[in-house]
N, C-alpha and C positions, 0 to 999 in steps of 0.2 A: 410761640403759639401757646396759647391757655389749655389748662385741663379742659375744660367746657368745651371750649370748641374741636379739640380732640374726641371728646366721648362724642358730642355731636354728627363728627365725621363718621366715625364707627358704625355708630349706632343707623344712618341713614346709608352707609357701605352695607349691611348686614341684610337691610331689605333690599335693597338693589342685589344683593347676590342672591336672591331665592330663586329667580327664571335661571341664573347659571349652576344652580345646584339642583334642581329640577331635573334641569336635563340631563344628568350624570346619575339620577337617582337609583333606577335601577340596577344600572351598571353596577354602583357603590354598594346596594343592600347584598349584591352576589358576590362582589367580592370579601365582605365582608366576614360573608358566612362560610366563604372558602377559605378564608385564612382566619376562623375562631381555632384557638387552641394553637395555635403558632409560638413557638418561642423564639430567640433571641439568638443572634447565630454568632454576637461578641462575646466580651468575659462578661461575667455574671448571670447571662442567659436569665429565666422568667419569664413567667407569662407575658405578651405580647398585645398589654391591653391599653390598647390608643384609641381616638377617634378617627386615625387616618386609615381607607380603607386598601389601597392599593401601595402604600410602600412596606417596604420590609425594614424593618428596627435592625441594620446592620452591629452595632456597640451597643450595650450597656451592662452595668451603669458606671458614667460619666461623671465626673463635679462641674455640673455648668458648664457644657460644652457652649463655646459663641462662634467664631471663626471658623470656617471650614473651606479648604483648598484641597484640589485632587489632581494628581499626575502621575499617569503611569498605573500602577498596579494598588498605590496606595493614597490614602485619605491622611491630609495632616489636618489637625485638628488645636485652638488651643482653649484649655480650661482655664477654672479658677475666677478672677477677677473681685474677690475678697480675701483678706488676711487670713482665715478661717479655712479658704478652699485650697486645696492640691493647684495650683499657678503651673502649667505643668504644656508641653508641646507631645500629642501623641502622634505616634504613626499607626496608622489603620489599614489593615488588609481590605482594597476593594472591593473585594468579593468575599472572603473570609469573614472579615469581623475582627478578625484577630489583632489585640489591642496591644501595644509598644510604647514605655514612656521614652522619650528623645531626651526631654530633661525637665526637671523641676525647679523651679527658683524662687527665692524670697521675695522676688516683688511678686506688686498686684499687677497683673496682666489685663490689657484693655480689649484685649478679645481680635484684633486684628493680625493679619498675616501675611505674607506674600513669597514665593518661592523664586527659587530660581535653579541652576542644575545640580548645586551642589547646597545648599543652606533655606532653612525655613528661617525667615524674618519675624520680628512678632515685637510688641511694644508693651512700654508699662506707662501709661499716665502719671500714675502716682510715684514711681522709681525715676519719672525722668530719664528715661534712656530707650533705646533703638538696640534690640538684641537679636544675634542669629545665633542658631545649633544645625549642626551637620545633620542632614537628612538619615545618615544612620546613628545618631545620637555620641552624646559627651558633649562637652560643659559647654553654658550660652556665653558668650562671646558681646560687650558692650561694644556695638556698631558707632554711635552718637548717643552726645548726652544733651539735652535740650527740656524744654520745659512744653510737661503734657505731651509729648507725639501721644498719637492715636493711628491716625491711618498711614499706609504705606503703598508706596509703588516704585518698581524697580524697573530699570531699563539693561543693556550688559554691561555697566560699566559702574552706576551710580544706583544708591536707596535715596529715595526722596519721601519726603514725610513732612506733616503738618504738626505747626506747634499751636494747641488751640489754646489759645489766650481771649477772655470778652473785652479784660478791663484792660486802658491803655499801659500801654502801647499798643496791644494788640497783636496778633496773635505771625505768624509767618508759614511761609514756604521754603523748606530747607532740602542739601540734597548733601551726600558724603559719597565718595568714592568705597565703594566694597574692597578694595583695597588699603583703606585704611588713609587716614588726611585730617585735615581738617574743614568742619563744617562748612558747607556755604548758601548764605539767604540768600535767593530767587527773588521775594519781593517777601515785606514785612508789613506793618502797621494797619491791615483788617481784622476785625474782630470774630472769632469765630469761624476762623480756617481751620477745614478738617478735610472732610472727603479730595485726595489726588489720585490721575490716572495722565498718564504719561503715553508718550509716541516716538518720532524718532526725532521730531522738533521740538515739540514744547511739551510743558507740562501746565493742565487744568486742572483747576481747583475750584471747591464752592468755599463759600464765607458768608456770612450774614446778610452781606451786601450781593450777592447773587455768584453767577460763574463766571469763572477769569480764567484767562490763558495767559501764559508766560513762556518766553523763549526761554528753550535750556543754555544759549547764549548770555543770557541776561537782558537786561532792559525795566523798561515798565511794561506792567500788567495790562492786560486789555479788560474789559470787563463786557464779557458776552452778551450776558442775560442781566439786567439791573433788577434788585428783591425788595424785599419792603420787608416789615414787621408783618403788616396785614397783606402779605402776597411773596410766601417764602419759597425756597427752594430747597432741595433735599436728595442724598445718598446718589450721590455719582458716578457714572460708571460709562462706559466707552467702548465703540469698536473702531474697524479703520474710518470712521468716514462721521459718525455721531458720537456727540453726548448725548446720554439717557438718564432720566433723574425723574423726582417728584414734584410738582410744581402746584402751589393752590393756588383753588379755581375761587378767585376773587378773597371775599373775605370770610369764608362758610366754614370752615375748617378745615372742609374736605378736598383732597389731591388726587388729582391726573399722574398719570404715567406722562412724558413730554421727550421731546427728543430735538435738539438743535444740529445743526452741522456744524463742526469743527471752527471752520471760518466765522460762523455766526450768522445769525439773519431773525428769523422767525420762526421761534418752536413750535412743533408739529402736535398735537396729542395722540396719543399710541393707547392709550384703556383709560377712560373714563375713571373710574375709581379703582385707589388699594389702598394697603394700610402702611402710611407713612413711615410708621415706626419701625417697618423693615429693610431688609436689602431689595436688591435686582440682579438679575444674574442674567446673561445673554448667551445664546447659542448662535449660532450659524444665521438663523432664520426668525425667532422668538426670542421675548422679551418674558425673562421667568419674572411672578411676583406675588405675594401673598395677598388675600380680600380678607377682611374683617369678615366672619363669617355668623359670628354672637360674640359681646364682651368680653369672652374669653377666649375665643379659640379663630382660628385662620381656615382659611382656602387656598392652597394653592394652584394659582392660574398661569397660564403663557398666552402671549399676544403677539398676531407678526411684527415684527419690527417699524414696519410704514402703519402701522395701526390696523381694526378688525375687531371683527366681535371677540372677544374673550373666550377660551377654553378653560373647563376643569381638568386639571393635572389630579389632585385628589384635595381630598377635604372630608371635612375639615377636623382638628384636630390643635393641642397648642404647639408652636414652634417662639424661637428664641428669636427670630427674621433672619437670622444667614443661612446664606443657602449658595451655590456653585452648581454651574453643568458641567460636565465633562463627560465625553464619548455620547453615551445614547441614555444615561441618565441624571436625576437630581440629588443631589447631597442637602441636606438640611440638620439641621440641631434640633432639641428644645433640651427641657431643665435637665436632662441627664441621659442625652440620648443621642445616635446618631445614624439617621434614614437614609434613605437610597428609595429613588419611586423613577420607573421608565418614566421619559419624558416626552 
Protein backbone atom coordinates (compact mmCIF):
# COMPACT_ATOMS: atom_id res chain seq x y z
CA UNK A 1 0.00 0.00 0.00
CA UNK A 2 1.49 3.58 -0.92
CA UNK A 3 2.10 6.48 1.46
CA UNK A 4 -0.63 8.35 -0.68
CA UNK A 5 -3.12 6.31 -0.55
CA UNK A 6 -2.56 5.71 3.28
CA UNK A 7 -2.78 9.49 4.12
CA UNK A 8 -5.76 9.38 1.73
CA UNK A 9 -7.42 6.72 3.85
CA UNK A 10 -6.86 8.78 6.99
CA UNK A 11 -7.45 11.83 5.98
CA UNK A 12 -11.25 10.79 4.66
CA UNK A 13 -11.50 8.31 8.05
CA UNK A 14 -10.98 11.62 10.10
CA UNK A 15 -14.18 13.37 8.40
CA UNK A 16 -16.21 10.25 8.64
CA UNK A 17 -15.40 10.26 12.43
CA UNK A 18 -16.78 13.85 13.22
CA UNK A 19 -20.82 12.52 13.66
CA UNK A 20 -19.08 9.71 16.01
CA UNK A 21 -17.13 12.14 18.07
CA UNK A 22 -20.02 14.53 18.11
CA UNK A 23 -21.94 12.40 19.93
CA UNK A 24 -19.58 11.66 22.67
CA UNK A 25 -18.75 15.40 22.85
CA UNK A 26 -20.13 16.32 25.84
CA UNK A 27 -19.57 13.42 27.58
CA UNK A 28 -15.75 13.94 26.76
CA UNK A 29 -15.45 17.94 27.52
CA UNK A 30 -16.83 16.71 31.35
CA UNK A 31 -14.78 14.27 31.67
CA UNK A 32 -12.08 15.91 30.73
CA UNK A 33 -12.46 18.64 33.15
CA UNK A 34 -12.79 16.04 35.85
CA UNK A 35 -9.82 14.48 35.32
CA UNK A 36 -7.56 18.03 34.64
CA UNK A 37 -4.76 17.79 37.15
CA UNK A 38 -4.68 13.98 37.29
CA UNK A 39 -1.41 12.31 37.73
CA UNK A 40 -0.01 9.10 36.94
CA UNK A 41 -0.57 6.22 39.16
CA UNK A 42 2.83 4.16 37.48
CA UNK A 43 6.76 5.01 38.21
CA UNK A 44 7.57 8.22 37.18
CA UNK A 45 4.02 9.71 37.97
CA UNK A 46 3.53 13.67 35.97
CA UNK A 47 1.19 15.39 34.90
CA UNK A 48 -1.40 13.49 33.05
CA UNK A 49 -1.66 15.58 29.97
CA UNK A 50 -3.15 13.46 27.00
CA UNK A 51 -5.91 14.07 24.45
CA UNK A 52 -7.62 10.93 25.83
CA UNK A 53 -10.39 11.94 28.02
CA UNK A 54 -11.85 8.88 29.85
CA UNK A 55 -8.74 6.63 30.34
CA UNK A 56 -6.50 6.78 33.13
CA UNK A 57 -2.40 6.66 32.19
CA UNK A 58 -1.93 3.56 34.38
CA UNK A 59 2.55 3.45 33.81
CA UNK A 60 4.77 6.08 32.97
CA UNK A 61 7.27 6.69 31.52
CA UNK A 62 7.82 3.66 29.32
CA UNK A 63 10.74 3.42 26.26
CA UNK A 64 8.21 2.59 23.53
CA UNK A 65 5.80 0.52 25.07
CA UNK A 66 4.16 -1.68 21.70
CA UNK A 67 2.61 -5.05 22.84
CA UNK A 68 0.32 -5.33 25.43
CA UNK A 69 -1.18 -8.55 27.12
CA UNK A 70 -3.20 -8.75 30.35
CA UNK A 71 -4.00 -11.78 32.76
CA UNK A 72 -4.88 -11.88 36.14
CA UNK A 73 -3.83 -9.02 38.24
CA UNK A 74 -1.12 -7.91 35.92
CA UNK A 75 -0.32 -6.23 32.53
CA UNK A 76 2.90 -7.68 30.48
CA UNK A 77 4.06 -5.37 28.40
CA UNK A 78 7.19 -5.30 25.97
CA UNK A 79 9.54 -2.20 25.21
CA UNK A 80 12.33 -1.06 23.12
CA UNK A 81 12.30 -2.13 19.59
CA UNK A 82 15.78 0.10 18.74
CA UNK A 83 19.47 -0.52 19.83
CA UNK A 84 19.23 2.80 21.77
CA UNK A 85 15.80 1.65 23.71
CA UNK A 86 15.60 -0.52 27.09
CA UNK A 87 14.31 -4.05 24.85
CA UNK A 88 12.92 -4.98 28.03
CA UNK A 89 9.51 -7.46 29.06
CA UNK A 90 7.66 -5.58 32.03
CA UNK A 91 5.10 -6.66 34.51
CA UNK A 92 2.48 -4.16 35.50
CA UNK A 93 0.10 -3.99 38.39
CA UNK A 94 -3.47 -3.88 36.86
CA UNK A 95 -4.74 -1.62 38.88
CA UNK A 96 -1.69 -0.24 40.54
CA UNK A 97 0.63 0.99 37.87
CA UNK A 98 3.23 -0.57 39.73
CA UNK A 99 6.07 -1.16 37.15
CA UNK A 100 8.40 -4.62 37.27
CA UNK A 101 11.36 -5.37 34.73
CA UNK A 102 10.98 -9.36 33.95
CA UNK A 103 14.08 -8.92 31.76
CA UNK A 104 16.17 -6.96 29.53
CA UNK A 105 17.89 -8.07 26.56
CA UNK A 106 20.32 -7.27 23.80
CA UNK A 107 18.26 -7.69 21.07
CA UNK A 108 15.84 -5.41 19.21
CA UNK A 109 12.39 -6.63 20.19
CA UNK A 110 9.60 -6.53 17.66
CA UNK A 111 7.04 -5.49 19.91
CA UNK A 112 4.84 -8.91 19.97
CA UNK A 113 3.94 -11.21 22.84
CA UNK A 114 1.74 -14.00 23.92
CA UNK A 115 1.32 -15.62 27.31
CA UNK A 116 0.56 -18.71 28.55
CA UNK A 117 0.46 -19.81 32.59
CA UNK A 118 3.70 -19.87 33.36
CA UNK A 119 6.03 -17.63 30.35
CA UNK A 120 5.62 -14.42 28.44
CA UNK A 121 6.68 -15.06 24.75
CA UNK A 122 8.06 -12.19 22.78
CA UNK A 123 10.36 -11.92 19.57
CA UNK A 124 13.22 -10.18 18.04
CA UNK A 125 13.09 -9.69 14.18
CA UNK A 126 16.41 -8.49 13.91
CA UNK A 127 17.92 -11.27 16.67
CA UNK A 128 16.19 -13.97 14.85
CA UNK A 129 14.90 -15.68 17.59
CA UNK A 130 11.61 -16.64 19.61
CA UNK A 131 12.21 -15.90 23.40
CA UNK A 132 10.24 -16.46 26.79
CA UNK A 133 10.88 -15.19 30.48
CA UNK A 134 9.02 -16.48 33.46
CA UNK A 135 6.23 -14.42 34.37
CA UNK A 136 7.96 -13.63 37.66
CA UNK A 137 11.06 -12.73 35.77
CA UNK A 138 14.99 -14.12 35.26
CA UNK A 139 16.84 -14.62 32.24
CA UNK A 140 14.91 -14.93 28.44
CA UNK A 141 15.33 -18.21 27.49
CA UNK A 142 15.89 -18.78 23.13
CA UNK A 143 12.55 -20.71 22.28
CA UNK A 144 13.53 -20.92 18.24
CA UNK A 145 15.71 -19.42 15.98
CA UNK A 146 14.45 -18.51 12.63
CA UNK A 147 14.55 -15.69 10.31
CA UNK A 148 12.46 -12.27 11.21
CA UNK A 149 9.64 -14.07 13.63
CA UNK A 150 7.40 -11.23 14.55
CA UNK A 151 3.98 -12.53 15.60
CA UNK A 152 3.24 -15.30 17.87
CA UNK A 153 0.48 -17.69 19.02
CA UNK A 154 0.43 -20.37 21.38
CA UNK A 155 -1.76 -23.27 21.82
CA UNK A 156 -0.86 -25.96 25.35
CA UNK A 157 1.57 -27.56 23.82
CA UNK A 158 3.39 -25.66 20.86
CA UNK A 159 4.66 -21.50 19.98
CA UNK A 160 3.91 -21.07 16.48
CA UNK A 161 5.29 -18.00 14.75
CA UNK A 162 5.65 -16.45 11.45
CA UNK A 163 8.92 -15.93 9.49
CA UNK A 164 8.25 -12.92 7.48
CA UNK A 165 10.33 -13.19 4.51
CA UNK A 166 9.05 -10.75 0.92
CA UNK A 167 11.98 -11.86 -1.21
CA UNK A 168 12.12 -15.67 -2.28
CA UNK A 169 11.75 -18.08 -0.99
CA UNK A 170 9.36 -16.45 0.98
CA UNK A 171 8.57 -16.13 4.11
CA UNK A 172 6.76 -19.60 6.39
CA UNK A 173 4.63 -20.79 9.14
CA UNK A 174 6.64 -22.49 11.87
CA UNK A 175 5.58 -23.96 15.28
CA UNK A 176 8.19 -25.66 18.36
CA UNK A 177 7.16 -27.48 21.12
CA UNK A 178 7.39 -25.33 24.43
CA UNK A 179 9.15 -27.93 25.53
CA UNK A 180 11.87 -27.69 23.63
CA UNK A 181 12.58 -29.76 19.85
CA UNK A 182 13.14 -28.90 16.97
CA UNK A 183 11.49 -26.58 14.54
CA UNK A 184 8.66 -27.44 12.28
CA UNK A 185 7.24 -25.59 8.94
CA UNK A 186 3.47 -25.84 8.56
CA UNK A 187 3.64 -24.54 5.07
CA UNK A 188 6.46 -22.14 3.51
CA UNK A 189 7.12 -20.14 0.25
CA UNK A 190 4.38 -16.90 0.61
CA UNK A 191 5.72 -13.75 0.91
CA UNK A 192 4.97 -11.75 3.79
CA UNK A 193 3.52 -14.16 6.33
CA UNK A 194 3.12 -12.41 9.69
CA UNK A 195 -0.17 -12.14 11.48
CA UNK A 196 -1.06 -16.11 13.34
CA UNK A 197 -3.97 -17.26 15.58
CA UNK A 198 -4.44 -20.62 16.27
CA UNK A 199 -7.41 -23.15 17.65
CA UNK A 200 -7.64 -26.59 18.49
CA UNK A 201 -7.25 -27.60 14.71
CA UNK A 202 -5.43 -25.42 12.57
CA UNK A 203 -3.66 -22.62 12.63
CA UNK A 204 -4.49 -19.01 10.27
CA UNK A 205 -2.47 -16.88 8.95
CA UNK A 206 -2.36 -13.58 6.65
CA UNK A 207 0.41 -13.23 3.77
CA UNK A 208 0.44 -10.91 1.04
CA UNK A 209 -1.46 -13.30 -0.83
CA UNK A 210 -4.51 -13.09 1.62
CA UNK A 211 -5.75 -15.53 4.73
CA UNK A 212 -4.79 -19.31 4.91
CA UNK A 213 -5.59 -21.95 7.09
CA UNK A 214 -3.45 -24.82 7.86
CA UNK A 215 -4.01 -28.09 9.62
CA UNK A 216 -1.81 -28.32 12.81
CA UNK A 217 -1.45 -32.00 11.19
CA UNK A 218 0.19 -30.75 8.31
CA UNK A 219 -0.80 -30.70 4.73
CA UNK A 220 -1.30 -27.76 2.26
CA UNK A 221 -2.68 -24.46 3.00
CA UNK A 222 -6.05 -23.52 2.12
CA UNK A 223 -6.34 -20.07 1.18
CA UNK A 224 -9.44 -18.40 2.60
CA UNK A 225 -9.66 -14.95 1.43
CA UNK A 226 -7.54 -14.43 -1.98
CA UNK A 227 -5.56 -10.37 -1.79
CA UNK A 228 -4.13 -8.45 -4.32
CA UNK A 229 -1.77 -5.46 -4.04
CA UNK A 230 -4.61 -3.10 -4.88
CA UNK A 231 -7.20 -5.13 -2.37
CA UNK A 232 -5.11 -6.10 0.83
CA UNK A 233 -5.64 -7.74 3.86
CA UNK A 234 -4.51 -6.94 7.34
CA UNK A 235 -3.77 -7.56 11.38
CA UNK A 236 -5.49 -10.91 12.32
CA UNK A 237 -7.10 -11.92 15.04
CA UNK A 238 -9.90 -14.63 15.95
CA UNK A 239 -12.47 -16.02 18.20
CA UNK A 240 -14.33 -19.50 18.29
CA UNK A 241 -16.09 -19.32 15.33
CA UNK A 242 -14.32 -15.92 13.04
CA UNK A 243 -11.60 -14.35 11.65
CA UNK A 244 -11.50 -10.60 12.21
CA UNK A 245 -9.04 -8.39 10.09
CA UNK A 246 -8.81 -5.22 7.86
CA UNK A 247 -9.79 -5.55 4.43
CA UNK A 248 -9.56 -2.58 1.69
CA UNK A 249 -12.48 -1.39 0.19
CA UNK A 250 -11.53 -1.59 -3.40
CA UNK A 251 -8.52 0.35 -4.50
CA UNK A 252 -9.15 3.72 -2.18
CA UNK A 253 -6.79 3.19 0.38
CA UNK A 254 -9.20 3.11 2.82
CA UNK A 255 -10.22 -0.34 5.20
CA UNK A 256 -13.20 -1.93 6.69
CA UNK A 257 -13.25 -3.99 9.74
CA UNK A 258 -14.41 -7.57 7.93
CA UNK A 259 -14.94 -10.76 9.47
CA UNK A 260 -14.94 -14.40 7.77
CA UNK A 261 -15.97 -17.68 9.33
CA UNK A 262 -13.33 -20.22 10.06
CA UNK A 263 -14.40 -22.58 7.34
CA UNK A 264 -14.51 -19.76 4.87
CA UNK A 265 -17.18 -18.31 2.63
CA UNK A 266 -17.89 -14.67 2.29
CA UNK A 267 -16.54 -11.81 4.65
CA UNK A 268 -18.96 -9.85 6.38
CA UNK A 269 -18.11 -6.09 7.05
CA UNK A 270 -18.29 -5.12 10.88
CA UNK A 271 -17.31 -0.87 10.72
CA UNK A 272 -17.02 0.79 7.76
CA UNK A 273 -13.77 2.60 8.51
CA UNK A 274 -10.41 2.34 10.92
CA UNK A 275 -7.00 3.00 10.94
CA UNK A 276 -5.18 0.13 9.39
CA UNK A 277 -1.99 0.78 10.96
CA UNK A 278 -3.29 -0.63 14.18
CA UNK A 279 -4.52 -3.76 16.01
CA UNK A 280 -8.05 -5.38 16.96
CA UNK A 281 -8.77 -6.60 19.94
CA UNK A 282 -12.17 -8.64 20.66
CA UNK A 283 -14.37 -9.10 23.76
CA UNK A 284 -17.19 -11.30 24.32
CA UNK A 285 -19.44 -9.12 22.14
CA UNK A 286 -17.28 -6.12 20.45
CA UNK A 287 -14.78 -5.63 18.16
CA UNK A 288 -12.18 -3.13 19.78
CA UNK A 289 -10.35 -0.53 17.06
CA UNK A 290 -8.83 2.72 16.64
CA UNK A 291 -10.42 5.64 13.81
CA UNK A 292 -8.09 8.07 12.35
CA UNK A 293 -9.27 10.91 14.19
CA UNK A 294 -6.69 13.92 12.60
CA UNK A 295 -3.17 12.99 11.04
CA UNK A 296 -1.92 12.58 14.12
CA UNK A 297 -3.96 11.35 16.77
CA UNK A 298 -6.71 8.10 17.03
CA UNK A 299 -10.25 7.39 18.35
CA UNK A 300 -10.83 4.60 19.96
CA UNK A 301 -14.01 2.70 18.96
CA UNK A 302 -15.93 -0.88 19.43
CA UNK A 303 -18.35 -2.35 17.11
CA UNK A 304 -20.69 -5.55 17.73
CA UNK A 305 -19.00 -8.31 16.30
CA UNK A 306 -22.02 -9.13 13.40
CA UNK A 307 -21.44 -5.41 12.56
CA UNK A 308 -23.54 -1.77 13.90
CA UNK A 309 -23.09 1.58 14.13
CA UNK A 310 -19.82 2.29 15.79
CA UNK A 311 -19.32 3.38 19.40
CA UNK A 312 -16.85 6.01 21.03
CA UNK A 313 -14.74 4.10 23.70
CA UNK A 314 -12.67 7.66 23.97
CA UNK A 315 -10.76 9.70 21.84
CA UNK A 316 -8.92 10.93 20.66
CA UNK A 317 -5.49 11.16 21.56
CA UNK A 318 -1.98 9.42 20.04
CA UNK A 319 -1.71 5.62 20.56
CA UNK A 320 1.15 3.15 19.35
CA UNK A 321 -2.29 0.67 17.69
CA UNK A 322 -1.89 -2.15 20.36
CA UNK A 323 -4.33 -2.56 22.44
CA UNK A 324 -6.01 -5.92 24.52
CA UNK A 325 -9.40 -6.38 26.48
CA UNK A 326 -9.42 -8.12 29.51
CA UNK A 327 -12.34 -8.27 32.14
CA UNK A 328 -14.43 -5.03 31.91
CA UNK A 329 -11.53 -2.86 30.30
CA UNK A 330 -8.91 -1.66 27.49
CA UNK A 331 -5.27 -1.70 27.66
CA UNK A 332 -3.43 0.42 25.06
CA UNK A 333 0.21 1.90 24.71
CA UNK A 334 1.55 4.96 22.94
CA UNK A 335 5.19 6.50 22.82
CA UNK A 336 5.76 6.11 26.55
CA UNK A 337 2.71 5.11 28.06
CA UNK A 338 0.41 2.61 29.25
CA UNK A 339 -3.77 3.35 29.56
CA UNK A 340 -6.51 1.47 30.93
CA UNK A 341 -10.15 3.03 29.65
CA UNK A 342 -13.63 1.01 30.79
CA UNK A 343 -14.79 -0.56 27.93
Amino acid sequence: MSVRKLWIGIAVGAVGLGSLLWARSKDTTQSSSANAGNTTQGQGGGSDKTGWARARRLASPLDHPKGVAVEGDYAYVVTGGSAKSDNAVLRIGATSGAVETLVKVPQVLSGELALDDKYVYFSSESGNAVLRVSKIGGPAVVVAEAARPIHLALDDTHVYFSSFLKQSPGGALLRVAKSGGSTEVLTEGQAGVDQVVVDAEAAYFRSNSGIWRVSKAGGKAECLLAASPSNNVDRLTADSSHLYFFQEIGSTGKYAIARLPKRGGTPETVAPQANPTARLALSDSHVYYFRAASLNDDALAKVLKAGGSPELVDGAGYSTGYLTVSGGDVYFTDVNSLFRVPK
